[in-house]
N, CA, C and O atoms as a GROMACS GRO file, in nm:
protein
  572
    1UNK      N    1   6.127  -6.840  -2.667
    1UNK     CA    2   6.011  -6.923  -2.690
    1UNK      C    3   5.964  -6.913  -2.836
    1UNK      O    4   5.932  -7.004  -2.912
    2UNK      N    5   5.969  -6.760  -2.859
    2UNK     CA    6   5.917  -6.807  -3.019
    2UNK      C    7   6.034  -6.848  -3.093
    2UNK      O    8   6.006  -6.894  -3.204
    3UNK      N    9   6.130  -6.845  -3.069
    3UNK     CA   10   6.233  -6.921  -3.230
    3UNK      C   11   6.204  -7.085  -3.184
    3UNK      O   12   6.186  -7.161  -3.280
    4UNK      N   13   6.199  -7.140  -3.063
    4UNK     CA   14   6.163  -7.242  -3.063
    4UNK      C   15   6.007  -7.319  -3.175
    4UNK      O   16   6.002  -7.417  -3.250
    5UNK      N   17   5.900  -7.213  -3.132
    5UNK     CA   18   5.810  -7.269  -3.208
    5UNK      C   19   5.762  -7.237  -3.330
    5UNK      O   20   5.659  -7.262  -3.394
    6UNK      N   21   5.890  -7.158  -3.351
    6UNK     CA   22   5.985  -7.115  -3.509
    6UNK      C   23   6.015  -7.234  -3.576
    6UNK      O   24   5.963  -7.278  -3.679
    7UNK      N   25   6.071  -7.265  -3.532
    7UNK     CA   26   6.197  -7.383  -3.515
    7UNK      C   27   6.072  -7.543  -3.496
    7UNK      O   28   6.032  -7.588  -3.603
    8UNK      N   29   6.042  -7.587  -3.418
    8UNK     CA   30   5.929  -7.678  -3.436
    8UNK      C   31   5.852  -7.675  -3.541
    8UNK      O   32   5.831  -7.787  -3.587
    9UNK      N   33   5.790  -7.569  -3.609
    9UNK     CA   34   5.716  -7.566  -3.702
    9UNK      C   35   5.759  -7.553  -3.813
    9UNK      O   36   5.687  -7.616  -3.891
   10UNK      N   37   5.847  -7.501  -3.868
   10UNK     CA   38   5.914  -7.546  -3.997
   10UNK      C   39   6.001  -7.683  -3.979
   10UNK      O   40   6.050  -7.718  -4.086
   11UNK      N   41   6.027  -7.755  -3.887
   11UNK     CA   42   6.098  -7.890  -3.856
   11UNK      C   43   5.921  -8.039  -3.914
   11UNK      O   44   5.885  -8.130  -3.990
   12UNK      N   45   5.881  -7.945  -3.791
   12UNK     CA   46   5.731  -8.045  -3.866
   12UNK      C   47   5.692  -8.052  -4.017
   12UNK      O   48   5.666  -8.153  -4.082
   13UNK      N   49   5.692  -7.888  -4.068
   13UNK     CA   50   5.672  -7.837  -4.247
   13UNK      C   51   5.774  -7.969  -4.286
   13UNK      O   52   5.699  -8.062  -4.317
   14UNK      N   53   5.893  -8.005  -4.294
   14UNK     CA   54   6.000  -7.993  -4.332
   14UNK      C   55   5.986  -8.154  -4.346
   14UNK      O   56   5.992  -8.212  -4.454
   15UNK      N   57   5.964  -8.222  -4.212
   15UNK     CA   58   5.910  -8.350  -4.229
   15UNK      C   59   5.800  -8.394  -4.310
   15UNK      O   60   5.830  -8.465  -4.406
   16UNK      N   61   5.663  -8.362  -4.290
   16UNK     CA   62   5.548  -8.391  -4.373
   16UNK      C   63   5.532  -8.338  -4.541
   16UNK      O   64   5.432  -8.349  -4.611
   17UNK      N   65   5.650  -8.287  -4.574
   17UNK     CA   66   5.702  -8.269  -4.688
   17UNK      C   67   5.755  -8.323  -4.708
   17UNK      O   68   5.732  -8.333  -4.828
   18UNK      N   69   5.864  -8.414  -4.679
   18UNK     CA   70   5.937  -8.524  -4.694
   18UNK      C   71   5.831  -8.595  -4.668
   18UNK      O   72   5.766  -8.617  -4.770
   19UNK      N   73   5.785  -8.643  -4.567
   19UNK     CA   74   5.683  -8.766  -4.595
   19UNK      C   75   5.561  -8.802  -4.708
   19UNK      O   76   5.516  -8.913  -4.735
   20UNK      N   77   5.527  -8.678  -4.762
   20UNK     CA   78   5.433  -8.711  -4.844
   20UNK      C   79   5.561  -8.726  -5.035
   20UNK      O   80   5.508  -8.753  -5.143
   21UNK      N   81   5.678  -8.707  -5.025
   21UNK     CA   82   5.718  -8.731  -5.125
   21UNK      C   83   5.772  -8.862  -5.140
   21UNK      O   84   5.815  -8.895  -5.251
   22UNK      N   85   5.778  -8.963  -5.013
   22UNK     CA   86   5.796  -9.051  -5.027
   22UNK      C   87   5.675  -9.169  -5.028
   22UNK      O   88   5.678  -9.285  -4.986
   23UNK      N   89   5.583  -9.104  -5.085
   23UNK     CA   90   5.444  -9.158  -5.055
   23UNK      C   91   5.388  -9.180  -4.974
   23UNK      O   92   5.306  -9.270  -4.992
   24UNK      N   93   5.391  -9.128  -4.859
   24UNK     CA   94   5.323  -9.160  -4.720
   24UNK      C   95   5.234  -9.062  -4.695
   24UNK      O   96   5.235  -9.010  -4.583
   25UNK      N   97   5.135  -9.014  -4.797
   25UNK     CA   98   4.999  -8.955  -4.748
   25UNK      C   99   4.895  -9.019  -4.697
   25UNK      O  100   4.866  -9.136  -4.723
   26UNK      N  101   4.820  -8.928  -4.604
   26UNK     CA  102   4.684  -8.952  -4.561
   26UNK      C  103   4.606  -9.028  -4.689
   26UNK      O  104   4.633  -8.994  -4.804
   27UNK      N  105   4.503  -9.136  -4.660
   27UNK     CA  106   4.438  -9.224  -4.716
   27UNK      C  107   4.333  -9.143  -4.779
   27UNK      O  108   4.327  -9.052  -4.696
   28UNK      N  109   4.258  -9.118  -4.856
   28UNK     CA  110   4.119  -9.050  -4.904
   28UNK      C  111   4.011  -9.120  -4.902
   28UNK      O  112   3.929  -9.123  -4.994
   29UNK      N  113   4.000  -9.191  -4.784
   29UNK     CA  114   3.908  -9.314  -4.778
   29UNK      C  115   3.773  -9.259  -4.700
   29UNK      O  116   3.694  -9.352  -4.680
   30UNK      N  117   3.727  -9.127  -4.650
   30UNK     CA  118   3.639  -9.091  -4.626
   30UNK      C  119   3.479  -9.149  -4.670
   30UNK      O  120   3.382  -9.161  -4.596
   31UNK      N  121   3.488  -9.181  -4.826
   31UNK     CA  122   3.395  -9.210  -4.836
   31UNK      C  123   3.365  -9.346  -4.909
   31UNK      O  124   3.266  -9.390  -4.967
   32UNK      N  125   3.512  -9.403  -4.877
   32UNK     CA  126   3.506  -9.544  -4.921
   32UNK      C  127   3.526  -9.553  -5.074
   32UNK      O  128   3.446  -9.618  -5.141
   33UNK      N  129   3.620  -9.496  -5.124
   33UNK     CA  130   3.687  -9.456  -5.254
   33UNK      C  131   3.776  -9.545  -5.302
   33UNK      O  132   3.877  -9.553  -5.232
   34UNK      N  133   3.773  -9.618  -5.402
   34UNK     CA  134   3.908  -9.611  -5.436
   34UNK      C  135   4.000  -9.536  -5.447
   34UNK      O  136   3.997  -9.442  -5.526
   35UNK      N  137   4.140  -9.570  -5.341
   35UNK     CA  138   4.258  -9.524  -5.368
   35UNK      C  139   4.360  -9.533  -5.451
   35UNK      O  140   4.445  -9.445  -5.466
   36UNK      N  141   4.357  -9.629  -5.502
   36UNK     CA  142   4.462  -9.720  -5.618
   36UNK      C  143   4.476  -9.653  -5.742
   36UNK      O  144   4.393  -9.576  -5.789
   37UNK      N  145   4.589  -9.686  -5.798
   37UNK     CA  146   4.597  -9.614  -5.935
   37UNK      C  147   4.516  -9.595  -6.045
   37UNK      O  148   4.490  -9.708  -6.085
   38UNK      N  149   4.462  -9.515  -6.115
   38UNK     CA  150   4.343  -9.549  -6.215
   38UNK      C  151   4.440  -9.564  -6.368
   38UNK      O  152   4.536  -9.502  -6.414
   39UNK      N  153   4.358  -9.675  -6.412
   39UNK     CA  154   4.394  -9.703  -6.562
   39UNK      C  155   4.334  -9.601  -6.637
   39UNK      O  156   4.236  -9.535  -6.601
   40UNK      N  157   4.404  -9.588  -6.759
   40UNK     CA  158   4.330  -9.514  -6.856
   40UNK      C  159   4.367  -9.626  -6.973
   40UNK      O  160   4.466  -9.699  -6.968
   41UNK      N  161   4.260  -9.625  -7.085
   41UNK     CA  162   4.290  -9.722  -7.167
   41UNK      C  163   4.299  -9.598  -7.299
   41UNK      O  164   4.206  -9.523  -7.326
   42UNK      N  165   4.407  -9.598  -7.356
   42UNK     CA  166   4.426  -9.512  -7.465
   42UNK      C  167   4.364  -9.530  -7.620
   42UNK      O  168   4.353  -9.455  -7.717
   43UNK      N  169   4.324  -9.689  -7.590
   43UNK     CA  170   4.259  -9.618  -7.749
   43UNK      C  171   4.091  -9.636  -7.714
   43UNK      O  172   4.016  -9.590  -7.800
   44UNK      N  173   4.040  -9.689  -7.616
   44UNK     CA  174   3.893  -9.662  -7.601
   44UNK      C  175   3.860  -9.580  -7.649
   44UNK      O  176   3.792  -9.625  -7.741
   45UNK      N  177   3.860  -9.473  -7.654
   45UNK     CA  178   3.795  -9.327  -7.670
   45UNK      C  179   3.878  -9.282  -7.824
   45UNK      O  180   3.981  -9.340  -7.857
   46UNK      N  181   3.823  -9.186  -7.898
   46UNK     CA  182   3.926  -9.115  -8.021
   46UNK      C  183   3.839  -8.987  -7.999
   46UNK      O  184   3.721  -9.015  -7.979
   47UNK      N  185   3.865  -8.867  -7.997
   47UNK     CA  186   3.813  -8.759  -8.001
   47UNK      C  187   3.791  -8.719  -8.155
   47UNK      O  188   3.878  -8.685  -8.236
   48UNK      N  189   3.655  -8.731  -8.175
   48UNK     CA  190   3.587  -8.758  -8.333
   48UNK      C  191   3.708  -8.594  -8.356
   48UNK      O  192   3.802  -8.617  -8.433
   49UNK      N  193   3.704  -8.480  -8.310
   49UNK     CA  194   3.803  -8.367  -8.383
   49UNK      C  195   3.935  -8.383  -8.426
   49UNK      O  196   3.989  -8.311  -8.509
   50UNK      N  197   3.987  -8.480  -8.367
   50UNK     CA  198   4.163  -8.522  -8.415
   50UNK      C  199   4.105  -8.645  -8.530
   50UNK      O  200   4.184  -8.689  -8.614
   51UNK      N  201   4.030  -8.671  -8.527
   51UNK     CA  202   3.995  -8.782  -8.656
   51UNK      C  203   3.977  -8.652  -8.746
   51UNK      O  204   4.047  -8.629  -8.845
   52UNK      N  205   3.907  -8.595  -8.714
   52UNK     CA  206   3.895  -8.488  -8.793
   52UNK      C  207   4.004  -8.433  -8.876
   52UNK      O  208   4.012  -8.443  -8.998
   53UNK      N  209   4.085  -8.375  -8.796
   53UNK     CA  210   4.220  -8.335  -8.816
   53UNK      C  211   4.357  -8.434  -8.923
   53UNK      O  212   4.445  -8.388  -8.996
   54UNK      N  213   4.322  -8.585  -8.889
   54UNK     CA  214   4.337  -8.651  -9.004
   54UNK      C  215   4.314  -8.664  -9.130
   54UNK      O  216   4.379  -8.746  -9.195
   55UNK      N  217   4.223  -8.592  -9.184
   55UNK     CA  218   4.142  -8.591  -9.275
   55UNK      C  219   4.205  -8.449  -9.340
   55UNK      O  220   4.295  -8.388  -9.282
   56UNK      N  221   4.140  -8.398  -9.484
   56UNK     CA  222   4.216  -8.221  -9.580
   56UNK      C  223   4.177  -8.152  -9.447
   56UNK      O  224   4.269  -8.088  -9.396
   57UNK      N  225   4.038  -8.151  -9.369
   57UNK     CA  226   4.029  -8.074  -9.274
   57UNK      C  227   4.198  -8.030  -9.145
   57UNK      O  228   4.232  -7.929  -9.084
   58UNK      N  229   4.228  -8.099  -9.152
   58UNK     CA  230   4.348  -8.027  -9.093
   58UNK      C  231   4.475  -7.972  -9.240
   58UNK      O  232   4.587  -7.930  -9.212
   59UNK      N  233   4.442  -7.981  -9.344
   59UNK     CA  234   4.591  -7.929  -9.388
   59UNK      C  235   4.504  -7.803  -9.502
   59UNK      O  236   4.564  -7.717  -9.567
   60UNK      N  237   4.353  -7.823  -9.500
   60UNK     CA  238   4.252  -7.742  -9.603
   60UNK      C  239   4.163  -7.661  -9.516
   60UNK      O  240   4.144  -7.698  -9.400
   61UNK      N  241   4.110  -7.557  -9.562
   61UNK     CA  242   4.018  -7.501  -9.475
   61UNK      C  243   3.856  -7.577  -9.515
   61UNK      O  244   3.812  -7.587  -9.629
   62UNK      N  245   3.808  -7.608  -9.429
   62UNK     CA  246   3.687  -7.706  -9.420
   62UNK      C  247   3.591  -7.600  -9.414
   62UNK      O  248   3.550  -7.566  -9.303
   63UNK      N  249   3.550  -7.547  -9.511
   63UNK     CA  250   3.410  -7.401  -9.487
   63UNK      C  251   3.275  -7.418  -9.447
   63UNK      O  252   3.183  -7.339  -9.466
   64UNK      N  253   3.269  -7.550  -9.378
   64UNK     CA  254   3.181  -7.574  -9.336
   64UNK      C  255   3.182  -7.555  -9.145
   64UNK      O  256   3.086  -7.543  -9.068
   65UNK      N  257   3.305  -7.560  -9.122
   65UNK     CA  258   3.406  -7.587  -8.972
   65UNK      C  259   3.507  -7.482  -8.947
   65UNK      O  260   3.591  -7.488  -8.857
   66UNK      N  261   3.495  -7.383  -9.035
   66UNK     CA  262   3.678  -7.325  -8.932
   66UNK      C  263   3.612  -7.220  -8.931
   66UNK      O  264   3.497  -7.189  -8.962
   67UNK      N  265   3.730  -7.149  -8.877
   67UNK     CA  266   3.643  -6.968  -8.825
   67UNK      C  267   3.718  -6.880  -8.915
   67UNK      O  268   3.792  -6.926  -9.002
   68UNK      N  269   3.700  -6.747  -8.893
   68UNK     CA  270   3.748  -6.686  -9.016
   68UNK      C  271   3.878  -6.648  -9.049
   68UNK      O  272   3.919  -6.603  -9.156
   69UNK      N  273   3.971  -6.686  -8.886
   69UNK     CA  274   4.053  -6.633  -8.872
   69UNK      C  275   4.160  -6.732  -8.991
   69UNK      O  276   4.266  -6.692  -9.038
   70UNK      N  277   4.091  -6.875  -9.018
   70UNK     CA  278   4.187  -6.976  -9.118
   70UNK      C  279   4.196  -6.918  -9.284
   70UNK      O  280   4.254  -6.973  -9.378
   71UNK      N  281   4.124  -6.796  -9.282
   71UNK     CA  282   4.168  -6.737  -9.420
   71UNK      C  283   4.234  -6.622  -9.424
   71UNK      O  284   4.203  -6.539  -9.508
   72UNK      N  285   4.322  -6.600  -9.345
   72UNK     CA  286   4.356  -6.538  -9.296
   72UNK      C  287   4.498  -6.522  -9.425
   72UNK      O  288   4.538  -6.424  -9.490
   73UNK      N  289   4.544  -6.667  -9.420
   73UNK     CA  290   4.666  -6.695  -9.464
   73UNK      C  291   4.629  -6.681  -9.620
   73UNK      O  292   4.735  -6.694  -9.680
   74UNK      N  293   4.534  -6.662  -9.704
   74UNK     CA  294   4.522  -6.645  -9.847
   74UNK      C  295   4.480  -6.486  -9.836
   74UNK      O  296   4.430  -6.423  -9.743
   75UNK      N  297   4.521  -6.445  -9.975
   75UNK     CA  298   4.545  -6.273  -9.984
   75UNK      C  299   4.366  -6.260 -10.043
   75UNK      O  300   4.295  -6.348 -10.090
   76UNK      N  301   4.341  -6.127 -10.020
   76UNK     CA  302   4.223  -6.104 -10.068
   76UNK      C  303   4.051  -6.162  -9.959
   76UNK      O  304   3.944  -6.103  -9.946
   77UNK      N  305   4.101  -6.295  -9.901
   77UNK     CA  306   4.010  -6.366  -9.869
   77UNK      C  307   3.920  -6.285  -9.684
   77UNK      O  308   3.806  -6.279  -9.638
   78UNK      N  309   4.037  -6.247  -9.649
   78UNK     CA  310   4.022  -6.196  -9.492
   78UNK      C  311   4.023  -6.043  -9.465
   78UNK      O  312   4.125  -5.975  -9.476
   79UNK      N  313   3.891  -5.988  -9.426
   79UNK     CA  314   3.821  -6.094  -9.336
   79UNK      C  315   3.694  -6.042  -9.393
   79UNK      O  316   3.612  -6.027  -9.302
   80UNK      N  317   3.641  -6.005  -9.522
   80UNK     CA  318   3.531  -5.981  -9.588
   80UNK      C  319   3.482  -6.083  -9.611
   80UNK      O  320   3.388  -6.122  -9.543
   81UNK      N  321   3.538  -6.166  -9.726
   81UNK     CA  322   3.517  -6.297  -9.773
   81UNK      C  323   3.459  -6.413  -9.695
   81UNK      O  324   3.355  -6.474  -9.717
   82UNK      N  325   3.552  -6.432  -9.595
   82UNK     CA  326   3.608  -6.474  -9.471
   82UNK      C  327   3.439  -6.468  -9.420
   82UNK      O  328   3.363  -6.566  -9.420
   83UNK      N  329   3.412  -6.367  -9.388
   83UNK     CA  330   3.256  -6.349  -9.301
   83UNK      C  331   3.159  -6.422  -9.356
   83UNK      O  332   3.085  -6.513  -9.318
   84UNK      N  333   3.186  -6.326  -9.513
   84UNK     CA  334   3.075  -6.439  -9.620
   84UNK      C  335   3.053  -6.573  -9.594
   84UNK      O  336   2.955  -6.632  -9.550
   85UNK      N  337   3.146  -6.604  -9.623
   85UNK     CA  338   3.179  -6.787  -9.655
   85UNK      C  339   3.171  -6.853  -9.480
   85UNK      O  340   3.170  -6.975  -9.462
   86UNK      N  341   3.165  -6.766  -9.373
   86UNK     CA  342   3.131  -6.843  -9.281
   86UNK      C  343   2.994  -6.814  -9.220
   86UNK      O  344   2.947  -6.902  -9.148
   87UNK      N  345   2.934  -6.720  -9.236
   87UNK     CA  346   2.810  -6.679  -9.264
   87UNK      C  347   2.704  -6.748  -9.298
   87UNK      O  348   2.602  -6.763  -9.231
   88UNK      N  349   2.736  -6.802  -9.430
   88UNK     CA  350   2.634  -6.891  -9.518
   88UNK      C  351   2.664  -7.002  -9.559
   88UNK      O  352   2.635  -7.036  -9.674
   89UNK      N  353   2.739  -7.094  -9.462
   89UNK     CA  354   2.744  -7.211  -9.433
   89UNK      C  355   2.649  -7.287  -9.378
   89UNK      O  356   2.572  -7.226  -9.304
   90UNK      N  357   2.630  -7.410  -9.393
   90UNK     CA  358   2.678  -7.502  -9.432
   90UNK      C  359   2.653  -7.535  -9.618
   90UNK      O  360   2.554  -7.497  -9.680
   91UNK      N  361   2.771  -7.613  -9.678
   91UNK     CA  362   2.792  -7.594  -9.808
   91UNK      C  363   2.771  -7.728  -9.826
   91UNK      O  364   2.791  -7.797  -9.726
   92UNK      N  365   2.732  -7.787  -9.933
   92UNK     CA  366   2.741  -7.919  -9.994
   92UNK      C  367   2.854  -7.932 -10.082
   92UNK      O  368   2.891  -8.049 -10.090
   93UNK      N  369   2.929  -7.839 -10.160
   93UNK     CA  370   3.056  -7.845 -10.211
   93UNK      C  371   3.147  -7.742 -10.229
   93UNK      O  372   3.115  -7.624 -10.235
   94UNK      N  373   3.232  -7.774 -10.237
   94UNK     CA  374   3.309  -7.645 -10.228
   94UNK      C  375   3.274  -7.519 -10.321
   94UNK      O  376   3.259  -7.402 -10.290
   95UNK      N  377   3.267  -7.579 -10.442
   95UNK     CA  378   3.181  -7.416 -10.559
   95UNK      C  379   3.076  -7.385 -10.488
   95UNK      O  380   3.009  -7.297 -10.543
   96UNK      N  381   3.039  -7.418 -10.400
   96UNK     CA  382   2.900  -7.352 -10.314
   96UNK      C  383   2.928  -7.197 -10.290
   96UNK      O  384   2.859  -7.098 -10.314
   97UNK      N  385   3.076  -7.213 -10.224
   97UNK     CA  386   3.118  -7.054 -10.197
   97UNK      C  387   3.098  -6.926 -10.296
   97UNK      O  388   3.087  -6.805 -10.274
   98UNK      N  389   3.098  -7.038 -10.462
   98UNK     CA  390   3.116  -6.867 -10.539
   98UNK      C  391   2.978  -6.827 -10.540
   98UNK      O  392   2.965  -6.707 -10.566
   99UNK      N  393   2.848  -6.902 -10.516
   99UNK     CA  394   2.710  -6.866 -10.548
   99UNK      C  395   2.672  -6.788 -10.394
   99UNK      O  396   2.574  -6.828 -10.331
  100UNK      N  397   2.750  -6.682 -10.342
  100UNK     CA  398   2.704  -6.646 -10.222
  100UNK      C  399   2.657  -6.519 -10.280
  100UNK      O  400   2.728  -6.464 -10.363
  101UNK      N  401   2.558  -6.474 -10.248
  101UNK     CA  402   2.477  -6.347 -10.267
  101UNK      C  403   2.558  -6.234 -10.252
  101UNK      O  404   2.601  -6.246 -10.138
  102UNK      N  405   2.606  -6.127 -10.301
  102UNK     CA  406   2.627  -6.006 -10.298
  102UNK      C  407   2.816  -6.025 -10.297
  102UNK      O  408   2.866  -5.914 -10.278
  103UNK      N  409   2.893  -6.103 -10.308
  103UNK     CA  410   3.021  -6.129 -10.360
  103UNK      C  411   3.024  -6.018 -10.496
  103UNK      O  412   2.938  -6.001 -10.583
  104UNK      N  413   3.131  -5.963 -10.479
  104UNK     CA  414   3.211  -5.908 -10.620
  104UNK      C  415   3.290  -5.979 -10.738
  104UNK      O  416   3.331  -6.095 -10.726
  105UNK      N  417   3.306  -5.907 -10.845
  105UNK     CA  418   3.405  -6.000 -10.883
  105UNK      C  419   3.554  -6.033 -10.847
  105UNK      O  420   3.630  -6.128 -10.862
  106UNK      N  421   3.558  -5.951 -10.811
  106UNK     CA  422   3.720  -5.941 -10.768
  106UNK      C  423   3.728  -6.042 -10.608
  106UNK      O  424   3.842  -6.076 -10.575
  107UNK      N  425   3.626  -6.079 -10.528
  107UNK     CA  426   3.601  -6.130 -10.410
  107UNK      C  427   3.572  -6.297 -10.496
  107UNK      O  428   3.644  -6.394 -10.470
  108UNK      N  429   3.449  -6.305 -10.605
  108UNK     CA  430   3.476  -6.444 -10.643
  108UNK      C  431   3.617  -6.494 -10.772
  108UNK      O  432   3.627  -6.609 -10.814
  109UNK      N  433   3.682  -6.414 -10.803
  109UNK     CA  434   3.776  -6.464 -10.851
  109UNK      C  435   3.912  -6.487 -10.716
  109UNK      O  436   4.008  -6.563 -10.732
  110UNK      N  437   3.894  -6.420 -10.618
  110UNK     CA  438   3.961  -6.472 -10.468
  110UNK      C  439   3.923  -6.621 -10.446
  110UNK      O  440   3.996  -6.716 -10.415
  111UNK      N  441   3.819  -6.616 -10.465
  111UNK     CA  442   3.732  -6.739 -10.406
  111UNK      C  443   3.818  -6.878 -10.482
  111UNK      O  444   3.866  -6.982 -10.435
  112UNK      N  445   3.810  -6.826 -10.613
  112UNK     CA  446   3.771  -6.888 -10.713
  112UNK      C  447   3.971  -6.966 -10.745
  112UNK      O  448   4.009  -7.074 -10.790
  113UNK      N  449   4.052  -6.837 -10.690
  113UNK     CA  450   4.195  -6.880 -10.672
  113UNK      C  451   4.209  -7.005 -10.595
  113UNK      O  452   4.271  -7.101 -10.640
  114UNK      N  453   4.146  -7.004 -10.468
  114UNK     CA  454   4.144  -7.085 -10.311
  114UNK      C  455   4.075  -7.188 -10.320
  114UNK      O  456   4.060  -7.260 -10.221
  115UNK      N  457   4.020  -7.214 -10.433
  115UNK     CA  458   3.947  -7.340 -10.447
  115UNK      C  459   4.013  -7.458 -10.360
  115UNK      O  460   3.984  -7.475 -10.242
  116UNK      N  461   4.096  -7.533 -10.425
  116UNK     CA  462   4.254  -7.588 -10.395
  116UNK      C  463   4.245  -7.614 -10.278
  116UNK      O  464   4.227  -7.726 -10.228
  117UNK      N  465   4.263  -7.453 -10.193
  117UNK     CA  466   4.238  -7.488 -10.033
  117UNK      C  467   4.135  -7.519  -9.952
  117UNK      O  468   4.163  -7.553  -9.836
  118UNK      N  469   4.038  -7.515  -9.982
  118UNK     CA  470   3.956  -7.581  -9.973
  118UNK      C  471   3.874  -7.681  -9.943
  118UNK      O  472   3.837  -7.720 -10.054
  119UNK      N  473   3.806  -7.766  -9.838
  119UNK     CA  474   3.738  -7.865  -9.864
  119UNK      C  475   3.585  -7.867  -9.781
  119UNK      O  476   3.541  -7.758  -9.744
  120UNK      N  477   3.508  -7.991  -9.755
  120UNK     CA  478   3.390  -7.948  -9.744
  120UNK      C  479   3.394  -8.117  -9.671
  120UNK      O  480   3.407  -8.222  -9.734
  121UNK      N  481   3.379  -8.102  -9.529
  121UNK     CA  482   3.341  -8.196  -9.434
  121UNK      C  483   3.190  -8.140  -9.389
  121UNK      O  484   3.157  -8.025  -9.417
  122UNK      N  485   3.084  -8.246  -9.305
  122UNK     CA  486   3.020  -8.221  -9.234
  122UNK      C  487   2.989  -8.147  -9.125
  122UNK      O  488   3.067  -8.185  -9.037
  123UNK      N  489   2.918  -8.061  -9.081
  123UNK     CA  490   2.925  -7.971  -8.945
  123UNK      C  491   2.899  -7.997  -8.880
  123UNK      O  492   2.785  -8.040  -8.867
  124UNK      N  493   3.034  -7.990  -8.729
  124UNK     CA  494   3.036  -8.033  -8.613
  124UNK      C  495   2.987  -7.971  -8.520
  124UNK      O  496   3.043  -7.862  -8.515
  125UNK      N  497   2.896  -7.982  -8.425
  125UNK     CA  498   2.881  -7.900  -8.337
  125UNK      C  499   2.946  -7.833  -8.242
  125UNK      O  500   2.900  -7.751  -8.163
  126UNK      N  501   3.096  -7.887  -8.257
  126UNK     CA  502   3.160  -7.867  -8.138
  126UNK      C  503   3.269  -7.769  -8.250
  126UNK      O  504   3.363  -7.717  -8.189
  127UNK      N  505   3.268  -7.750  -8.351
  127UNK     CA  506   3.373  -7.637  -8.436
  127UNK      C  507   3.294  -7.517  -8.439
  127UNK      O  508   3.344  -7.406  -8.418
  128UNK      N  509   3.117  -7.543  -8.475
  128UNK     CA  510   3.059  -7.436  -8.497
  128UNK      C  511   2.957  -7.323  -8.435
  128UNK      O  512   2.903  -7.222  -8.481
  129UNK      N  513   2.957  -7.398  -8.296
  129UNK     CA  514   2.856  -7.355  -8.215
  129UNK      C  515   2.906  -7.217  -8.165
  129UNK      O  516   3.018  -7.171  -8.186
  130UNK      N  517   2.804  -7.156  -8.095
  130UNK     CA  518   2.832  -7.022  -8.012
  130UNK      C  519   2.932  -6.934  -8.129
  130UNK      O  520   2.972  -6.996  -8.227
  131UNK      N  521   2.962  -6.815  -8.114
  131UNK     CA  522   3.032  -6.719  -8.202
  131UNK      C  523   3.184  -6.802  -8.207
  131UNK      O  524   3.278  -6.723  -8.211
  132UNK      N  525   3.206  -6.883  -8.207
  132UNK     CA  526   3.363  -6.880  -8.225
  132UNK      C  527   3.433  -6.902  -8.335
  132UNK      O  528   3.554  -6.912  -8.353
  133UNK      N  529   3.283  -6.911  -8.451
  133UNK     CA  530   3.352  -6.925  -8.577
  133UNK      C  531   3.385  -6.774  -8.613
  133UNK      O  532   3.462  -6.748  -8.706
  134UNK      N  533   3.333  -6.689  -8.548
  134UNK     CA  534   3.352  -6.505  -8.620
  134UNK      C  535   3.461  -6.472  -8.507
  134UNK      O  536   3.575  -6.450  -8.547
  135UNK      N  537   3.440  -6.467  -8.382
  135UNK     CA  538   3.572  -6.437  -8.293
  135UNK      C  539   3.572  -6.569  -8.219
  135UNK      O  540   3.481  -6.609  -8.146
  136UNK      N  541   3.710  -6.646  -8.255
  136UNK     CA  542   3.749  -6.734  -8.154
  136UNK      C  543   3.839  -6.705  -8.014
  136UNK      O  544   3.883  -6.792  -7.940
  137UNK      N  545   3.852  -6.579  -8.000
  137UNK     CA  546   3.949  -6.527  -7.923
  137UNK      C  547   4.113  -6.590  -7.886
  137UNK      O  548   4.167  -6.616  -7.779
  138UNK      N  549   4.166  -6.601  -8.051
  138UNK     CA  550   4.224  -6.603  -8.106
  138UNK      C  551   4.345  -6.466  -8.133
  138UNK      O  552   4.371  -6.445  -8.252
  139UNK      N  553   4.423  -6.369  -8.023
  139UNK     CA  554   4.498  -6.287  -8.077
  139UNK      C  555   4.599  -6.287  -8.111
  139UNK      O  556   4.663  -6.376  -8.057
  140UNK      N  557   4.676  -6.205  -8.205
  140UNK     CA  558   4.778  -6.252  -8.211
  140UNK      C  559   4.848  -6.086  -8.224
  140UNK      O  560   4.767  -5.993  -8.228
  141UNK      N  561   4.929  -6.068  -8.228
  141UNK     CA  562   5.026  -5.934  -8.217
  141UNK      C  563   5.038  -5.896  -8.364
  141UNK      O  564   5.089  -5.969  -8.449
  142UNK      N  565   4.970  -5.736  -8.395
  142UNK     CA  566   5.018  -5.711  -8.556
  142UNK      C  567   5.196  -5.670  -8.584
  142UNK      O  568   5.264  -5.611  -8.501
  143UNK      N  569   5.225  -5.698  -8.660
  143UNK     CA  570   5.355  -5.642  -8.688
  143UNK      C  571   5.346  -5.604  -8.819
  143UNK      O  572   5.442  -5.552  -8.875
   0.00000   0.00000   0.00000
């Protein structure tokens, strides 16, 4: 008796798995839903951050927008500098960075190298809010 309803019940599994891959599911019409395929229209919408990303802000560090971990990649700059310059943001131009209070010289002639990389967009709320400009939880493995 039980390999039978062994046997029945993975035969049933076996079917309604096949049936729902051939599209034959239960309706979701409970509450009078559309079931039908939904459109998405692809350019309605642009997510203002990939416009963003079009812009030096994706190939420059934007010190108004990135976290500290994007100075990472210039010598000298991370993660002292790095704090500074995201700290006492927002900047109106990029030389804004060397007039930061209590910088060294050896920290504004860093600065002062990275110009270059550099640029100075508007602040987004959605780059700068909550701590994720100081830890984005962002790890990565030292070697």
């Amino acid at each position: 008796m039980r390999s039978f309803v062994r046997r029945f019940g993975l035969i049933g599994l076996a079917v309604a798995i096949g049936l729902s891959f051939l599209g034959w599911s239960q309706p979701v019409n409970a509450l009078g839903l559309q079931t039908g395929p939904t459109v998405v229209l692809a350019g309605a919408y642009r997510n203002p951050i990939d416009a963003k990303l079009e812009t030096d802000f994706g190939q420059k560090i934007d010190v108004n927008n990135t976290n500290v971990l994007a100075f990472m990649k210039y010598k000298g700059l991370y993660p002292t500098v790095a704090g500074k310059v995201v700290q006492n943001a927002p900047y109106s131009s990029v030389e804004e960075v060397l007039q930061i209070d209590g910088l060294t010289d050896q920290q504004k002639k860093a600065l002062q190298d990275n110009l270059g990389n550099f640029t100075i967009t508007d602040p987004d709320p959605s780059l700068v809010g909550g701590q994720d400009r100081y830890n984005p939880g962002v790890y990565k493995p030292f070697r």
